[in-house]
C-alpha positions in Angstrom: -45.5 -18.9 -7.9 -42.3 -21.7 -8.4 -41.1 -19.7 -11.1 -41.5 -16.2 -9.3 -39.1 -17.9 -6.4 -36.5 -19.4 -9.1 -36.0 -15.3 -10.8 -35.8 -14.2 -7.7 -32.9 -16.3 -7.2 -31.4 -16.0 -10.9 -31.5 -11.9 -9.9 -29.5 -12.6 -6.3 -27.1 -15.3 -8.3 -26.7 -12.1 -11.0 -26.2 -9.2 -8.2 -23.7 -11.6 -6.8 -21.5 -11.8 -10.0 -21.7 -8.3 -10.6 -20.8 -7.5 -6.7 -17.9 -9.8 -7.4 -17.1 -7.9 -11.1 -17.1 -4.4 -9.0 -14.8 -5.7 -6.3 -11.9 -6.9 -8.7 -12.0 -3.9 -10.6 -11.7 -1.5 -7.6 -8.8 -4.2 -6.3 -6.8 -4.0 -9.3 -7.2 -0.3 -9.7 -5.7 0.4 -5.8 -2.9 -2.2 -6.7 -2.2 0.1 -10.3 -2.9 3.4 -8.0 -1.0 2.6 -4.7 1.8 1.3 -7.1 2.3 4.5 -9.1 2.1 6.9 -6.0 4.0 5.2 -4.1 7.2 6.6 -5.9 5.6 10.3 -5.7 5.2 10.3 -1.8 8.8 8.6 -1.1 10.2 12.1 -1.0 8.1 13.2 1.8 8.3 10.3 3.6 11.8 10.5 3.8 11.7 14.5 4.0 9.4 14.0 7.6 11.3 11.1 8.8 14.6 13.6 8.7 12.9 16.1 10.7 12.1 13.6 13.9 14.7 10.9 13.9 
């Protein structure tokens, strides 16, 4: 029964790592992302912000 209880908590302590993995990945892919389009939607922002001053 001890060792059930201490792979459970290798498995938790594994998912956690991985969670963490995941969330960098999906971090530093918005910051590539938001840093590319930001160029491609300056046009429009500017076009709309002529139209209502």
């Amino acid at each position: 029964m001890q060792k059930r209880n201490w792979e459970r908590g290798a498995t938790a302590v594994e998912y956690g790592i991985m969670v963490a993995l995941i969330a960098a990945v999906i971090v530093t892919g918005v910051t590539v992302l938001g840093a590319g389009t930001q160029d491609m939607f300056t046009p429009v922002s500017n076009f709309f912000a002529s139209l209502h001053p």
